[in-house]
C-alpha positions as a printed Julia matrix, in Angstrom:
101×3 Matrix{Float64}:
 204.52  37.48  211.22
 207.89  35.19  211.03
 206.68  31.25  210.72
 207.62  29.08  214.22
 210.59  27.06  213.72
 209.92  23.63  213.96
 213.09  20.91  214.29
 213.6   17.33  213.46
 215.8   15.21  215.84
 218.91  14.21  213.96
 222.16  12.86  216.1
 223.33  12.28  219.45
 226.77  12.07  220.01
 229.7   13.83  221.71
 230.0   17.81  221.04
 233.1   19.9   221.75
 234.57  23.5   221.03
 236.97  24.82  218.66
 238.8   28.27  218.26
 240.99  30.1   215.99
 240.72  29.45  212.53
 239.38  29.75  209.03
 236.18  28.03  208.4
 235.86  25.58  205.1
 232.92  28.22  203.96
 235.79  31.1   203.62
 234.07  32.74  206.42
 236.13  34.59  208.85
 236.22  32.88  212.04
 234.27  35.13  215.27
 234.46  33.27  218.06
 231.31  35.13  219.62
 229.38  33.9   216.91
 227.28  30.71  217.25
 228.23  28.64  214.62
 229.98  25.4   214.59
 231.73  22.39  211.8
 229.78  19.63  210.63
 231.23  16.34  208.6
 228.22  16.51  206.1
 225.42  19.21  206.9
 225.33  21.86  204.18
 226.61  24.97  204.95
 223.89  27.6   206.37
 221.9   24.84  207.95
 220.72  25.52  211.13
 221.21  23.21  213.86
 219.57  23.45  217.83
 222.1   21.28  220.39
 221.3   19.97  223.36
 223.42  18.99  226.61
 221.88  16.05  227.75
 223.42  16.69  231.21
 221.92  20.06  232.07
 219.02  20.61  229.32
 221.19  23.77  228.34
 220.8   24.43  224.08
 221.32  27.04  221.82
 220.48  27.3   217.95
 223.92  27.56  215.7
 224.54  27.9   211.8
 226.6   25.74  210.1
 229.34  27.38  208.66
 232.91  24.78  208.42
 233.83  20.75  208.23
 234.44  18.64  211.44
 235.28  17.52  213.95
 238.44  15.32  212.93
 238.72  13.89  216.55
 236.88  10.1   216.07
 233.71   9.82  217.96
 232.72  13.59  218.02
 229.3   14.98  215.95
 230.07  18.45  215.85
 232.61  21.17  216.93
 231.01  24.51  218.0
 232.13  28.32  218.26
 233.46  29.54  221.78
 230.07  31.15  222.35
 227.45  27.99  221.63
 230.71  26.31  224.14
 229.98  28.46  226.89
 225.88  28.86  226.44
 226.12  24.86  226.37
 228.4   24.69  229.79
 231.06  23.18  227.2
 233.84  25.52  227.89
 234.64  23.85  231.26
 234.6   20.27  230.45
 235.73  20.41  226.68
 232.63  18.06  225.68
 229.77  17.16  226.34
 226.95  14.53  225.05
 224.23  16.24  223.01
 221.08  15.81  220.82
 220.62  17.67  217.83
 218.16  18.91  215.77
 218.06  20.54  212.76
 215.97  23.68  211.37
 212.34  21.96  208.98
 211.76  24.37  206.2
């Protein structure tokens, strides 16, 4: 039987989406993926994001560096973007967690 996941609140901040290129890991980009760039989280790290908004999250896996635009936390994939309601407004204000082992 897998263990639960259990998180640990780690930043609030502004989240938006990115598209179309090669990740810092050497992963291929897939934008149906959920993954999403990071300044400083290791790669593989799993991170759950919240909207504050509309309560909408979705788990994603670290996998490139970012954002570069000042005053964002994170950058995700185009499918965390749309689970989140992100692909409409660009960003969004979000709490994350990340993945306890």
């Amino acid at each position: 039987m897998p263990k639960p996941t259990r998180w640990k609140p780690y930043q609030s901040g502004i989240a938006s989406w990115y598209h179309d290129r090669r990740t810092a890991s050497g992963e291929r980009f897939i934008a149906s993926d959920f993954s999403a760039a990071h300044r400083t989280l290791p790669f593989g790290t799993l991170v759950r994001i919240t909207t504050v908004r509309t309560g909408r999250s979705c788990v994603v896996r670290i996998n490139d560096r970012g954002p570069y635009v000042r005053g964002r936390i994170i950058d995700v994939s185009p499918a965390a973007a749309r689970m989140l309601g992100l692909n409409v407004s660009g960003i969004a204000k979000v709490n994350t967690e990340i993945e306890v082992k």
